[in-house]
N, C-alpha and C positions, 0 to 999 in steps of 0.2 A: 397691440404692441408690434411695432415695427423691427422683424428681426432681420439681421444682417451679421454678412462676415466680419470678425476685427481688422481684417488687414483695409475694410470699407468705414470702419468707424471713426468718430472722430474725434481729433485729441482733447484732452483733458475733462473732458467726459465720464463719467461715472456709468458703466457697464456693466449689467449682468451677466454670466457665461449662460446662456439657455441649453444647448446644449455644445458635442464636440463628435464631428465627423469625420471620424479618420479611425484607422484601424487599433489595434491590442495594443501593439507595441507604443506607437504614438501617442494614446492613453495612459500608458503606462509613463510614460518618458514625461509628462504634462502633470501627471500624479506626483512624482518624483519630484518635480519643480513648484510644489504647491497649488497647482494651477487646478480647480475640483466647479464640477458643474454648480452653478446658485452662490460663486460667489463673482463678488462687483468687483472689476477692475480697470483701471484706466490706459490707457494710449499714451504714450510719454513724446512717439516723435510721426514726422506726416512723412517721411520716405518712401517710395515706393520701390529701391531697388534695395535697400539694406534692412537688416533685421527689423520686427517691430520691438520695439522696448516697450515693458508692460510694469506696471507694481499691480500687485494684488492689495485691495482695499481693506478686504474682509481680514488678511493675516498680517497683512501692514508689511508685510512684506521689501526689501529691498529690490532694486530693477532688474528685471528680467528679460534677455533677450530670446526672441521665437522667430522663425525663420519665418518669409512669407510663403510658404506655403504649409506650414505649418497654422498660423494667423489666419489663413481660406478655409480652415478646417472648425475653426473655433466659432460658432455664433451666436453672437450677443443682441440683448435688446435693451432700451432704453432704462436708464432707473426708475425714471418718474410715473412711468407706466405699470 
């Protein structure tokens, strides 16, 4: 399985969160927002200077916006894999 950061992923895509590297706080703040390692979520937009928008698949979740460097923190791998 091919992992990579979200803010590399690509849209409309079905995503696993493998894991999330970044500190307590930031974990915490991503927890907060539904955002939990092993579940699939997708990429809503291709920007590379504004927020990435995310829905979480697994909670069905409404959009989500995460900063990019927040998104370089998060790494996801392929579904199908």
């Amino acid at each position: 399985m091919k992992i990579i950061s979200l803010d590399q992923a690509s849209v409309g895509t079905p995503h696993k969160i493998i894991e999330i590297n970044a500190g307590l706080e930031a974990r915490k703040k991503l927890l907060a927002m539904g955002i939990h390692v092993g579940d699939f979520i997708s990429k809503l937009n291709r920007s590379s200077w504004s927020p990435v928008l995310i829905k979480n698949l697994t909670t069905r979740s409404s959009k989500i916006a995460i900063g990019q460097g927040l998104a370089r923190k998060i790494m996801v791998g392929d579904e199908r894999q």
